[in-house]
N, CA, C and O atoms as a GROMACS GRO file, in nm:
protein
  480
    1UNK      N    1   8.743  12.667   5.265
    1UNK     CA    2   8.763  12.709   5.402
    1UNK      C    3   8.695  12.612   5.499
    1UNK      O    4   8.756  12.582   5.601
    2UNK      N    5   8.554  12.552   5.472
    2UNK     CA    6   8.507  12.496   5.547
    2UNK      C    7   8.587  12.350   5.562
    2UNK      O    8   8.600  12.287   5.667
    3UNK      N    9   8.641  12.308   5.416
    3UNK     CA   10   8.736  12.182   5.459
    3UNK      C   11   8.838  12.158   5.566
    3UNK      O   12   8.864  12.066   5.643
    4UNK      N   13   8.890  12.287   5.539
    4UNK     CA   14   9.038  12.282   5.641
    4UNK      C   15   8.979  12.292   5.804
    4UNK      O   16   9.038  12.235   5.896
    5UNK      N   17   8.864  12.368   5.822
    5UNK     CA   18   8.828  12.372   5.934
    5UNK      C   19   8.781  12.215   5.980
    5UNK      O   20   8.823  12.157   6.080
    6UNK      N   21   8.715  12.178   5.916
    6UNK     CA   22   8.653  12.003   5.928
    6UNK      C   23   8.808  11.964   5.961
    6UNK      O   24   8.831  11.955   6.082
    7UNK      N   25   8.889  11.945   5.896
    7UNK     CA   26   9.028  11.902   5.894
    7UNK      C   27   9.099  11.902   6.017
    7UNK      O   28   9.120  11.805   6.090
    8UNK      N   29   9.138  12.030   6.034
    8UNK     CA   30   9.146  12.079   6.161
    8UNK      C   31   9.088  12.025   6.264
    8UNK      O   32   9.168  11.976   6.344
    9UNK      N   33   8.931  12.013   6.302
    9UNK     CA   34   8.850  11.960   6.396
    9UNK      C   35   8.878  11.814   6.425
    9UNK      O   36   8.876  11.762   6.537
   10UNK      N   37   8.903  11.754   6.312
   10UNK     CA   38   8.924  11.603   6.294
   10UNK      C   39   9.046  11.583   6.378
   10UNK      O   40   9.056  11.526   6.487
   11UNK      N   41   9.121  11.632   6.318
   11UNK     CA   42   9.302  11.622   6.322
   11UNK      C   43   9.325  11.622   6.523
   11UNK      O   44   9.383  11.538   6.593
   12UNK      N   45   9.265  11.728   6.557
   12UNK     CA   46   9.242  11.804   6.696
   12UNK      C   47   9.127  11.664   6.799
   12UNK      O   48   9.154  11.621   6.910
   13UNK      N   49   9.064  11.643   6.756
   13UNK     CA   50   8.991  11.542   6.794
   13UNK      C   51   9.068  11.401   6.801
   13UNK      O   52   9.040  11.342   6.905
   14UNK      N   53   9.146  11.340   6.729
   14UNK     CA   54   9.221  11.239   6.675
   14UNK      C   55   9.310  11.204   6.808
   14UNK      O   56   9.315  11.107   6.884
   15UNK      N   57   9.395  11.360   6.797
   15UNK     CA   58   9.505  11.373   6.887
   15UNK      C   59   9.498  11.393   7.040
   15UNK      O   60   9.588  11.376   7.122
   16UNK      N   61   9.333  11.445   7.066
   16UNK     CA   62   9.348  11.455   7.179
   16UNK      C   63   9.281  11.253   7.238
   16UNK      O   64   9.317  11.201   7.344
   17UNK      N   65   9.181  11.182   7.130
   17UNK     CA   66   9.172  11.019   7.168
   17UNK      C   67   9.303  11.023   7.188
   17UNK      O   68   9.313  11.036   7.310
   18UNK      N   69   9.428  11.020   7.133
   18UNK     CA   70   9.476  10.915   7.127
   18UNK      C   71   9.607  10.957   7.256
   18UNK      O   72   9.685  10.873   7.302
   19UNK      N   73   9.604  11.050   7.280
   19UNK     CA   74   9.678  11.128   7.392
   19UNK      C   75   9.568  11.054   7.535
   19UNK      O   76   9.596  11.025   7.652
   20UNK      N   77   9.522  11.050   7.507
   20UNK     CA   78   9.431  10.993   7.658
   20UNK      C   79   9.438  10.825   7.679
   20UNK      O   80   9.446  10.756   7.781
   21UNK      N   81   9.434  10.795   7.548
   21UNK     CA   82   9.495  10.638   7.532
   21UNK      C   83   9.631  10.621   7.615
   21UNK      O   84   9.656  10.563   7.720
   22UNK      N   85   9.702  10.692   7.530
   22UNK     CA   86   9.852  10.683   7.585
   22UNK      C   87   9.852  10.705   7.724
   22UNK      O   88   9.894  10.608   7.786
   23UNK      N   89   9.812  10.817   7.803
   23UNK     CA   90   9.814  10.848   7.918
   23UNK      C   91   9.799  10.760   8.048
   23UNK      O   92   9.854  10.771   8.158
   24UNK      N   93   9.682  10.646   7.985
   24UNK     CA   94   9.565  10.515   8.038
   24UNK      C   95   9.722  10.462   8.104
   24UNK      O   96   9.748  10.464   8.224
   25UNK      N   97   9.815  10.417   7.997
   25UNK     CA   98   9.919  10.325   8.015
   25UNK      C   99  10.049  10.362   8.095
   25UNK      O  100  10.128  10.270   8.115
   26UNK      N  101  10.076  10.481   8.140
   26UNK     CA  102  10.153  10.554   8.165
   26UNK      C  103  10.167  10.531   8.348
   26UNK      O  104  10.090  10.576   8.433
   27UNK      N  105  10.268  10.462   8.365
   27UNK     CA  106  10.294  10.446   8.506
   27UNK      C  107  10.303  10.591   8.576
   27UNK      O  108  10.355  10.694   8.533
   28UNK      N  109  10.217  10.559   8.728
   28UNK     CA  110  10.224  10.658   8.806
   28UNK      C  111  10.240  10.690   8.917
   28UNK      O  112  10.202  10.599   8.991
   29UNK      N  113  10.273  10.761   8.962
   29UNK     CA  114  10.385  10.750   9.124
   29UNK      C  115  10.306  10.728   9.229
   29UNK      O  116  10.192  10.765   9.200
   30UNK      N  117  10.312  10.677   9.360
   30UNK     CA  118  10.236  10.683   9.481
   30UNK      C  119  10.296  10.607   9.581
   30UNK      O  120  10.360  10.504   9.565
   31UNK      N  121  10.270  10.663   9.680
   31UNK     CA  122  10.326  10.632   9.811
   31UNK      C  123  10.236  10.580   9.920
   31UNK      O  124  10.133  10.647   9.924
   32UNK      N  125  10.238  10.464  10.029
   32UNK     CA  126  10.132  10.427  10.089
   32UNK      C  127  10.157  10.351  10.229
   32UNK      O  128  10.268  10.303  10.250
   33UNK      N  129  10.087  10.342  10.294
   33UNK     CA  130  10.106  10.236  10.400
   33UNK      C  131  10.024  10.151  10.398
   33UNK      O  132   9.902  10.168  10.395
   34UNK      N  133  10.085  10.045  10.400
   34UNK     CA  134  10.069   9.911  10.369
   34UNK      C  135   9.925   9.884  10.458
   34UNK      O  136   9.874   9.996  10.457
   35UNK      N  137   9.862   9.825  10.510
   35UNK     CA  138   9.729   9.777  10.592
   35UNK      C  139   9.722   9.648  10.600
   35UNK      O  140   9.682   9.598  10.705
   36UNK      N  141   9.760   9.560  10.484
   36UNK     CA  142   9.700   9.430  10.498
   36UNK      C  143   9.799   9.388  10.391
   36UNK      O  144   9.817   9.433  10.277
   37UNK      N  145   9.844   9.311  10.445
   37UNK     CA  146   9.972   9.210  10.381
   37UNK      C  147   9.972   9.048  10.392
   37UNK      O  148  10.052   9.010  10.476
   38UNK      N  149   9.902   8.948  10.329
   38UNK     CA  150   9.858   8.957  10.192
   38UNK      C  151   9.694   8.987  10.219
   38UNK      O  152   9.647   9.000  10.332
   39UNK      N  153   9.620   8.995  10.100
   39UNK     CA  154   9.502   9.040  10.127
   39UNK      C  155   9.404   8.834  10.129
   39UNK      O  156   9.410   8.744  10.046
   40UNK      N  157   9.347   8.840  10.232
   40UNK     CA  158   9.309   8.735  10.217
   40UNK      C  159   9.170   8.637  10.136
   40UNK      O  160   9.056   8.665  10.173
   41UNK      N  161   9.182   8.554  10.055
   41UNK     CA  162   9.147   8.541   9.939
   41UNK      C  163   9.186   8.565   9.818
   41UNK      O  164   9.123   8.527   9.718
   42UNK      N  165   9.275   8.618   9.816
   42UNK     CA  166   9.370   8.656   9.632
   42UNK      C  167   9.506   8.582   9.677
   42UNK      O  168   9.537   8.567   9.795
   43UNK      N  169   9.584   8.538   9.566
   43UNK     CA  170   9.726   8.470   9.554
   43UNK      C  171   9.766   8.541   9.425
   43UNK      O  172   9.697   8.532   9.323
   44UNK      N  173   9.882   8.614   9.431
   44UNK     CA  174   9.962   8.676   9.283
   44UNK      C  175  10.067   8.575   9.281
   44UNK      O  176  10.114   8.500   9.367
   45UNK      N  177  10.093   8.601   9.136
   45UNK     CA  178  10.216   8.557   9.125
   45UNK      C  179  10.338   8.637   9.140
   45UNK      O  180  10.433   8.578   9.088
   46UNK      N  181  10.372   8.766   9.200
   46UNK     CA  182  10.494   8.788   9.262
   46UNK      C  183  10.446   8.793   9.394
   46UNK      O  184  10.407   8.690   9.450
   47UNK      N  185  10.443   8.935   9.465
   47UNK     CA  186  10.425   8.927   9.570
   47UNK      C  187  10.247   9.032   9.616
   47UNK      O  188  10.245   9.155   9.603
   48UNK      N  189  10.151   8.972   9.654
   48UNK     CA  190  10.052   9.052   9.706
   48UNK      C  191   9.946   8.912   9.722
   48UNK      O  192   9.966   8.795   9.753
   49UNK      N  193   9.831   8.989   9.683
   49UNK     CA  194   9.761   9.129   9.702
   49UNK      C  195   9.788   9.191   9.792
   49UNK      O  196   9.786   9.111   9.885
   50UNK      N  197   9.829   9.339   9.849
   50UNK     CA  198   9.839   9.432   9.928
   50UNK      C  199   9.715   9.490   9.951
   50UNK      O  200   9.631   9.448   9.870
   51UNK      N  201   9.675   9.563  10.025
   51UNK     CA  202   9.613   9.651  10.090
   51UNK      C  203   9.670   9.779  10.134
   51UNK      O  204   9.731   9.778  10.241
   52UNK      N  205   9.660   9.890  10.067
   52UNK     CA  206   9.766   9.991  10.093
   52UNK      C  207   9.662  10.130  10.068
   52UNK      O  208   9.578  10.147   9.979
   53UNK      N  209   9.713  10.244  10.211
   53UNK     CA  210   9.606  10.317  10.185
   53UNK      C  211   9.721  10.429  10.122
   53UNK      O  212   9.834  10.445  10.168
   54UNK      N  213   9.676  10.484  10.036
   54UNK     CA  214   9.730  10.586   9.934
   54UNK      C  215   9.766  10.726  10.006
   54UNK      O  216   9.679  10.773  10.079
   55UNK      N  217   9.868  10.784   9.993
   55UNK     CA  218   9.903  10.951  10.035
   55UNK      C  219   9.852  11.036   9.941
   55UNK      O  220   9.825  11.150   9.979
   56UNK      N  221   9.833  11.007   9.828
   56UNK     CA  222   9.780  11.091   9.669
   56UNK      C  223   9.671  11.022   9.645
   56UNK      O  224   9.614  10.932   9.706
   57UNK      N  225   9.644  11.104   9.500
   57UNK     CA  226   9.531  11.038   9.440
   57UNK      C  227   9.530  10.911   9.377
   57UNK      O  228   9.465  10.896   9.274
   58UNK      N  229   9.595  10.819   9.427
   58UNK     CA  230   9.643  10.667   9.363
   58UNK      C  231   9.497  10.552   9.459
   58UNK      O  232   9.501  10.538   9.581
   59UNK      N  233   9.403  10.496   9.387
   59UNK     CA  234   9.255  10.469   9.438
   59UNK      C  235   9.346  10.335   9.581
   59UNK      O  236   9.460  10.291   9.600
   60UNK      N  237   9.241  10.323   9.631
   60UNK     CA  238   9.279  10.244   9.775
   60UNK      C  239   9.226  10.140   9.769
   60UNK      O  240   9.130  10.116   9.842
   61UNK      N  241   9.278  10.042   9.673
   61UNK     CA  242   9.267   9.935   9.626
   61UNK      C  243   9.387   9.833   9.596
   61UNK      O  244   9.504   9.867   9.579
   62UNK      N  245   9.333   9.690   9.591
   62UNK     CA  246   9.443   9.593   9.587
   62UNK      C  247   9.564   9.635   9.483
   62UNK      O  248   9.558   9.672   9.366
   63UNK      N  249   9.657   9.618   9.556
   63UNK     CA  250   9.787   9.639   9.473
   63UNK      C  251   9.862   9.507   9.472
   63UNK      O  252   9.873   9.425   9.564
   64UNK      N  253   9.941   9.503   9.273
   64UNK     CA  254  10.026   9.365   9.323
   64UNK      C  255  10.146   9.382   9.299
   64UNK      O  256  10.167   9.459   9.206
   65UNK      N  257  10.228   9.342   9.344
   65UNK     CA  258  10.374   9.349   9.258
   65UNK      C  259  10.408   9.238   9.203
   65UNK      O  260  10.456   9.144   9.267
   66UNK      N  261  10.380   9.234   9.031
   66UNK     CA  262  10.433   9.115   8.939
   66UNK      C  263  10.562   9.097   8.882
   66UNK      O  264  10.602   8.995   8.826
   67UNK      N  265  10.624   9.199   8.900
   67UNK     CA  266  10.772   9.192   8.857
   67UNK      C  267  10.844   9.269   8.983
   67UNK      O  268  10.872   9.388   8.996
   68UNK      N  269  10.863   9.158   9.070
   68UNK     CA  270  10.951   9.252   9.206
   68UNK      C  271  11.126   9.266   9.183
   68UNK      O  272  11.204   9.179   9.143
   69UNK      N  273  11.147   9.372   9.216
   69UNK     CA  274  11.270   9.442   9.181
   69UNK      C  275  11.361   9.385   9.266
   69UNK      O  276  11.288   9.315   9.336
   70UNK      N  277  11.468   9.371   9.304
   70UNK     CA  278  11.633   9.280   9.349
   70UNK      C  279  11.594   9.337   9.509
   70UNK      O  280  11.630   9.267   9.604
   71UNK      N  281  11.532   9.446   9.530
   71UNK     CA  282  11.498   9.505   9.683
   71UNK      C  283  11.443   9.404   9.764
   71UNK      O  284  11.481   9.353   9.869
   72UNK      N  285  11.297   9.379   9.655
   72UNK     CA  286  11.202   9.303   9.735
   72UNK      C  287  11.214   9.156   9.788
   72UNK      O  288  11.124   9.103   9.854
   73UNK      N  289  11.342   9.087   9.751
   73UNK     CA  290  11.380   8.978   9.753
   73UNK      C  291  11.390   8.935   9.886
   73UNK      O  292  11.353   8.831   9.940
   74UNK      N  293  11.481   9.097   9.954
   74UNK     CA  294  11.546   9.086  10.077
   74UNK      C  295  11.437   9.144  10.189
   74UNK      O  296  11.413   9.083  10.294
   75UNK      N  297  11.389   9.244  10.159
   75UNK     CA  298  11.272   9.277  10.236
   75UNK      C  299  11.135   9.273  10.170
   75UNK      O  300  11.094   9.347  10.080
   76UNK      N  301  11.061   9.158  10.242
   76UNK     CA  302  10.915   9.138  10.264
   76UNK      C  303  10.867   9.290  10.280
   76UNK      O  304  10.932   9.386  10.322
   77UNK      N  305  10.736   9.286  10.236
   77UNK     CA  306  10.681   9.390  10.286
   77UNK      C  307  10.519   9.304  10.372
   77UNK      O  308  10.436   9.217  10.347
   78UNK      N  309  10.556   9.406  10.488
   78UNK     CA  310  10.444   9.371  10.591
   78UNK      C  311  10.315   9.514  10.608
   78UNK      O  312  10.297   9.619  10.547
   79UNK      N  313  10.266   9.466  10.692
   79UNK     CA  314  10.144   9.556  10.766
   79UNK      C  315  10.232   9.679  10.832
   79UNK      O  316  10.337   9.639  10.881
   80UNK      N  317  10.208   9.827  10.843
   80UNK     CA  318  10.233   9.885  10.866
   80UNK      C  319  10.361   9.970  10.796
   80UNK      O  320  10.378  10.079  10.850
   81UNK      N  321  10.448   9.943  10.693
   81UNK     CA  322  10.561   9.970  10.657
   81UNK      C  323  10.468  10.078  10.537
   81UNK      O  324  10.355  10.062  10.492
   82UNK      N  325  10.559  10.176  10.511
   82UNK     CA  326  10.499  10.303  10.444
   82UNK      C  327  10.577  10.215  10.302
   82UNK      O  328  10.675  10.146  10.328
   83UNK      N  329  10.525  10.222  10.150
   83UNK     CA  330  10.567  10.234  10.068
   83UNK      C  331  10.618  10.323   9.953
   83UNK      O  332  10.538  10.415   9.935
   84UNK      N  333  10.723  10.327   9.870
   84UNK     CA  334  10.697  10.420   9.724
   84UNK      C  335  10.742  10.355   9.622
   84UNK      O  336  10.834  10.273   9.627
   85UNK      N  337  10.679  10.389   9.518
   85UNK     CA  338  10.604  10.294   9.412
   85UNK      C  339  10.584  10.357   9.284
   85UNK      O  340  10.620  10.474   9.274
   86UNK      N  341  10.525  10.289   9.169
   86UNK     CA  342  10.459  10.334   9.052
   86UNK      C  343  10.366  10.273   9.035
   86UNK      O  344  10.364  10.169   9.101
   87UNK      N  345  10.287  10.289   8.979
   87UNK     CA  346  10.166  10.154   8.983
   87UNK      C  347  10.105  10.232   8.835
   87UNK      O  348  10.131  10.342   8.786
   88UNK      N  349  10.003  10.111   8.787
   88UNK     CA  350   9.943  10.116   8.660
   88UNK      C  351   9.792  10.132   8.648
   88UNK      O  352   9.707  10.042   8.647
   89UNK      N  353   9.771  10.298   8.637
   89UNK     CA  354   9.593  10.302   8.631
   89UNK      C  355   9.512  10.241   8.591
   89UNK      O  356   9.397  10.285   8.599
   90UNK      N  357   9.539  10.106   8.529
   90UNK     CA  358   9.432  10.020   8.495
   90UNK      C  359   9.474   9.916   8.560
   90UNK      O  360   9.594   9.890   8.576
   91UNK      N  361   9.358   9.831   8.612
   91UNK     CA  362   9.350   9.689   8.650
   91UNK      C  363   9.400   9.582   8.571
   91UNK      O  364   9.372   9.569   8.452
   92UNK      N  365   9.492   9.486   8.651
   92UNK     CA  366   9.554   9.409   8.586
   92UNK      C  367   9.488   9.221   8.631
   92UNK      O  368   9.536   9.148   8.718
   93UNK      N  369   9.406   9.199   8.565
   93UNK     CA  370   9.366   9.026   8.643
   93UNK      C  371   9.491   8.904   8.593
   93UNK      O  372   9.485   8.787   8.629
   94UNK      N  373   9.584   8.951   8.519
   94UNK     CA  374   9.682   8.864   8.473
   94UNK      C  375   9.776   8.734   8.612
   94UNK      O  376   9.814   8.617   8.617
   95UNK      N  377   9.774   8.856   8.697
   95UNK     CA  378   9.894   8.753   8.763
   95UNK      C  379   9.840   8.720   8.902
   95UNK      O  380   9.910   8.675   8.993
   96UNK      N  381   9.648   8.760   8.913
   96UNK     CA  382   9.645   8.755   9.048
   96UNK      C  383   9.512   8.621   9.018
   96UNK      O  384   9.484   8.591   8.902
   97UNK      N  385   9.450   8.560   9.125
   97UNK     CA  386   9.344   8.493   9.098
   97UNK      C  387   9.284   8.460   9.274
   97UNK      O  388   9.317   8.511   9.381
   98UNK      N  389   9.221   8.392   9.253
   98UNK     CA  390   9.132   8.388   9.420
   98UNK      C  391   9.180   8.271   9.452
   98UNK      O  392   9.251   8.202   9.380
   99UNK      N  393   9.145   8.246   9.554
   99UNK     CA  394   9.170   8.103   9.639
   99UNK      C  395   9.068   7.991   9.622
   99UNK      O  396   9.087   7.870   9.625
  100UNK      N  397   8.961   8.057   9.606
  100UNK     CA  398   8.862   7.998   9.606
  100UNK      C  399   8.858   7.866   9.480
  100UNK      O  400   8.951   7.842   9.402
  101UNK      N  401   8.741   7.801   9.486
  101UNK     CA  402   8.727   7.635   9.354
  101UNK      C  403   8.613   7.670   9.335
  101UNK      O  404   8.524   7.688   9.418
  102UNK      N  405   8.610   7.686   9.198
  102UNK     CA  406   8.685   7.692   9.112
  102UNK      C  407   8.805   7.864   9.107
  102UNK      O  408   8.748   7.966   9.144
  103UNK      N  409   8.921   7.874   9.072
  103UNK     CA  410   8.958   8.040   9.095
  103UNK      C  411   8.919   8.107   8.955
  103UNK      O  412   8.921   8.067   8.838
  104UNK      N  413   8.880   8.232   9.021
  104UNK     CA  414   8.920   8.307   8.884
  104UNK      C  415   8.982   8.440   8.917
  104UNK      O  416   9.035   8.465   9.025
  105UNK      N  417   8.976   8.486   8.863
  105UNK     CA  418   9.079   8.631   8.807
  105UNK      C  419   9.049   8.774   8.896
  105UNK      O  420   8.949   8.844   8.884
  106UNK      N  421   9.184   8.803   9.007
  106UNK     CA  422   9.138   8.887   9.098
  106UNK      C  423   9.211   9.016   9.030
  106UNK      O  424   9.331   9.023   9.006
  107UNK      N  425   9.124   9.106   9.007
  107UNK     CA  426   9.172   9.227   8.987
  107UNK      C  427   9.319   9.334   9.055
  107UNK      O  428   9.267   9.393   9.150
  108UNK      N  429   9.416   9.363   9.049
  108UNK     CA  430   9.459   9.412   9.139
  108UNK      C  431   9.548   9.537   9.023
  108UNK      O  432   9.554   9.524   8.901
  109UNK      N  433   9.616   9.667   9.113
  109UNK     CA  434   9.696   9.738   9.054
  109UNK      C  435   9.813   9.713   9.051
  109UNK      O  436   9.877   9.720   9.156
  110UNK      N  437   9.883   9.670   8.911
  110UNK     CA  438  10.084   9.615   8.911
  110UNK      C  439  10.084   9.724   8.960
  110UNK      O  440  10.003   9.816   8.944
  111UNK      N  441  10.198   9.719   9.038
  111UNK     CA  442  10.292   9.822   9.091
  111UNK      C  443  10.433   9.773   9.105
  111UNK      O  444  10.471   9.658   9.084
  112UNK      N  445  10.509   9.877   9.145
  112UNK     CA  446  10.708   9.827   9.093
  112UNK      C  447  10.687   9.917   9.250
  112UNK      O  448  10.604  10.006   9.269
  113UNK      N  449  10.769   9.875   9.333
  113UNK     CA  450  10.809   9.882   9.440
  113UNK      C  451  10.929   9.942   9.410
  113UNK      O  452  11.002   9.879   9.334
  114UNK      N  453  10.988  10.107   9.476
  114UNK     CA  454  11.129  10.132   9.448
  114UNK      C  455  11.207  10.138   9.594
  114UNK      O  456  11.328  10.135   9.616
  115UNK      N  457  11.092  10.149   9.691
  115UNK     CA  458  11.168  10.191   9.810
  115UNK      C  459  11.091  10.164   9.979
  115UNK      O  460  11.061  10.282  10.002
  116UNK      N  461  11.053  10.103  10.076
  116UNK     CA  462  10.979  10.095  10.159
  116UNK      C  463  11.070  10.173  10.296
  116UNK      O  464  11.187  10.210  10.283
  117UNK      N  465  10.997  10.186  10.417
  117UNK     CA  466  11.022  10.233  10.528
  117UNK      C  467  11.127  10.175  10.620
  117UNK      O  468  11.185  10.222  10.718
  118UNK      N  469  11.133  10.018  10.538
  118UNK     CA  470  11.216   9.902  10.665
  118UNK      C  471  11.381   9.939  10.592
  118UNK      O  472  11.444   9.937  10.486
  119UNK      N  473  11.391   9.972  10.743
  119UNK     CA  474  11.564   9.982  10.687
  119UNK      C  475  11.701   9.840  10.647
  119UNK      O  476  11.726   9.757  10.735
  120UNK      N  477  11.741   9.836  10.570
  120UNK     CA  478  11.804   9.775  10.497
  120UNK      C  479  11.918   9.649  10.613
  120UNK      O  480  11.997   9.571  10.561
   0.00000   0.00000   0.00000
């Protein structure tokens, strides 16, 4: 009896790590107005760093967009334009870096841009 319970505990413990893992990675929705377009001192390689203050609980911090969608081609996004989005709860230093000499690696949140305020 005491095995299956250990078992159990284990099994239950296991699933809830690895459910919180998964979760880490799991794109998440948010909507914002823009503030500061680009942020000065960072260069991404699609389009940012942004400055965008959040409507939800999405933190109010640099956002980048590294893979911009066929939208963003045609409309820039500026200062003041409301956004909606997905973005990725963990920090990404991959595609952004500083201006500065020597550069290194500016933190920012990927985000996928689906829709902004500026009309078409």
């Amino acid at each position: 009896m005491k095995k299956v319970l250990l078992i159990s505990v284990l099994i239950l413990g296991m699933s809830l790590f690895f459910a919180s893992r998964a979760s880490a990675s799991i794109l998440r929705p948010f909507g914002g107005l823009v503030l500061l377009s680009p942020i000065p001192g960072g260069l991404c390689a699609g389009y940012g760093p942004f400055s965008i203050k959040p409507v939800n609980t999405a933190p109010a911090s640099p956002y980048s967009v590294i893979a911009p969608n066929p939208y963003m081609a045609k409309n820039v996004v500026y200062p003041g334009v409301w956004i909606l989005g997905m973005y990725s709860p963990t920090t990404s230093p991959v595609g952004c870096n500083t201006t500065s000499t020597p550069s290194s690696p500016y933190p920012a949140f990927p985000v996928t841009i689906y829709g902004t305020s500026l009309l078409p």
